[in-house]
Residue, then its C-alpha position, 0 to 999 in steps of 0.5 A: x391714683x387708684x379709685x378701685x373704690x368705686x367713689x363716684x357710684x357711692x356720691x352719685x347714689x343719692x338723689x338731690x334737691x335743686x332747693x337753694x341751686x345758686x349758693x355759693x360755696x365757701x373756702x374750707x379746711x379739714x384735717x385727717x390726724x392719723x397715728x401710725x405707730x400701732x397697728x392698725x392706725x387711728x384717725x381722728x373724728x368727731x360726732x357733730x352735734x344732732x342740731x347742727x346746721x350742717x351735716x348734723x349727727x354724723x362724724x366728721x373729720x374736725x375743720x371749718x371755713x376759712x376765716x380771715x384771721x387765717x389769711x392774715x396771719x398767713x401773710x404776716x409769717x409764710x415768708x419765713x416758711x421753708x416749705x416745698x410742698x404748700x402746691x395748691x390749685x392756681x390762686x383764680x381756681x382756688x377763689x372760683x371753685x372750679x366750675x362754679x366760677x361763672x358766679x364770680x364772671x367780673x372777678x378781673x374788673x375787681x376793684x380791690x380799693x372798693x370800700x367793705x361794703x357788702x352789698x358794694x362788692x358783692x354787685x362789684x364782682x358778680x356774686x348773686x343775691x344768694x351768696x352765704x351771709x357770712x362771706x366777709x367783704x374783707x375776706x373776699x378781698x384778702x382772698x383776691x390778693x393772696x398769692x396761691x402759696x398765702x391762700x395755701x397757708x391759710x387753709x393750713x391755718x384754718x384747719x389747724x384752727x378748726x381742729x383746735x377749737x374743735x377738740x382741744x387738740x394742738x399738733x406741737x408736742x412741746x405746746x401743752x393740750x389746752x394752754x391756749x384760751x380757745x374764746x381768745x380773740x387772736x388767732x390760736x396759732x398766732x406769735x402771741x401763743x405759738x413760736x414761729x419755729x413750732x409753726x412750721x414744724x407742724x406746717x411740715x408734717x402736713x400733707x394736701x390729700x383731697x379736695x370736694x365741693x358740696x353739691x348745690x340745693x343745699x343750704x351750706x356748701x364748703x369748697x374744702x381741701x383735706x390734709x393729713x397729719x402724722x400725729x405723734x402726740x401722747x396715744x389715745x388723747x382725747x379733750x375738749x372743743x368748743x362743742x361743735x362735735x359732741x365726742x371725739x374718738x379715735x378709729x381705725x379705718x374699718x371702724x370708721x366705715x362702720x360710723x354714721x358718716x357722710x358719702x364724702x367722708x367715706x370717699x376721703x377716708x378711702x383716699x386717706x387709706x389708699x394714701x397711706x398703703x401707696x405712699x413713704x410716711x406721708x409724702x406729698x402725692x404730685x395728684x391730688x383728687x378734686x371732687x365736683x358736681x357737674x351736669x347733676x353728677x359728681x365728676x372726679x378731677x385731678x389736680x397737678x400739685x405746685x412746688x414752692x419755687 
């Protein structure tokens, strides 16, 4: 993979505080919805509200934390899938967060029968005191017996979720924009909205591009994997989410340099770039970067992408 963009004199570039050193990060998704079919392509952000918690201000690409509605719908429906290409890191890297795994030191005593109490699993398998709030016991423990190919799914899920609550927009052209309640309970992606078919034609226009973990001494930290959609929906669409993002836009890749935007989204959108300049339209690499801090300095890893047997 070519990183003649030097990524890792941009990331390191910034000094960091060791505030909140020991916060764990989360499970996340994002996705990167590109329309190729007028030169220069378009990318799909948005503008995050200037009173966010995280990363306020600035734009982004839509996507969130993974929530255990992704992870239960993925287990109920990924046996139909058909899929090739859901490889992801190994179940145990993709819970632990690569080297951040010494926080989870107990994951094999883990008793997954333990009943949900918070402060009963979080002592159970290790996790500090500092652990987000919002880690839901019962997602931990869906996460601990989810196949690789399961957790793989939900990240899919979770950034198609994300994407939808967020803006408004669904990737299935037959399905119309905005026909799903976005306050609804069940998952927007679930039976009771979206055919099984619909889902995997999304599901297969798909790619995994990037995976970074937010460095610690920040309050939020997400471990998040970056897709990529072959958006073919209706030109320049543009709706509205659950006002997480205060507009959404579509750019070209130059205008998005020109944006408010984070290191990291310039890191990704440049491996987005070169993606599409090395690759057939929007074919699995068998590489895929993983971005982590380690003795105070962002480190570029390479992950070996794992085909659906």
């Amino acid at each position: 993979m070519d990183h003649s963009f030097d990524r890792l004199k941009l990331l390191n570039g910034k000094d960091r505080s060791d505030k909140h050193p020991l916060i764990h990060p989360r499970d996340a998704a994002s996705l990167l919805v590109i329309d190729r079919r007028q030169a220069p392509y378009k990318i799909l952000m948005g503008l995050r509200h200037q009173k966010s918690s995280f990363m306020p201000d600035v734009y982004v690409f839509p996507g969130g934390a993974l929530d255990l509605a992704d992870l239960t719908l993925a287990q109920s429906c990924l046996p139909q899938f058909a899929l090739t290409h859901l490889g992801a890191p190994s179940l145990q890297t993709s819970i632990l967060s690569g080297r951040d795994s010494h926080l989870l030191d107990t994951y094999e005593e883990i008793d997954l029968f333990t009943p949900n109490s918070k402060q009963g699993l979080k002592r159970l398998v290790g996790i500090p005191d500092n652990f987000p709030p919002s880690s839901d016991p019962a997602l931990l423990n869906a996460k601990f017996t989810s196949t690789q190919r399961e957790l793989g799914a939900g990240l899919i899920l979770c950034a198609l979720r994300e994407l939808y609550e967020e803006t408004g927009l669904h990737l299935e052209p037959s399905i119309l924009t905005n026909s799903i309640d976005i306050i609804s309970k069940t998952h927007p992606f679930s039976s009771e909205h979206v055919m099984l078919s619909q889902l995997i034609s999304i599901f297969e226009k798909i790619i995994f591009l990037s995976r970074a973990i937010t460095p610690p001494g920040i309050k939020q930290r997400f471990d998040t994997r970056f897709f990529l959609h072959d958006y073919k929906g209706p030109i320049g669409w543009t709706g509205n989410g659950d006002n997480e993002l205060v507009k959404t836009n579509w750019v070209s890749f130059e205008e998005a340099l020109s944006l408010k935007i984070h290191p990291m989204t310039r890191v990704i959108l440049e491996d987005a770039n070169e993606h599409l300049s090395s690759f057939s339209p929007f074919e699995q690499p068998d590489i895929v970067s993983f971005y982590q801090f380690s003795d105070k300095r962002f480190e570029i890893e390479s992950i070996q992408m794992e085909t659906a047997s």
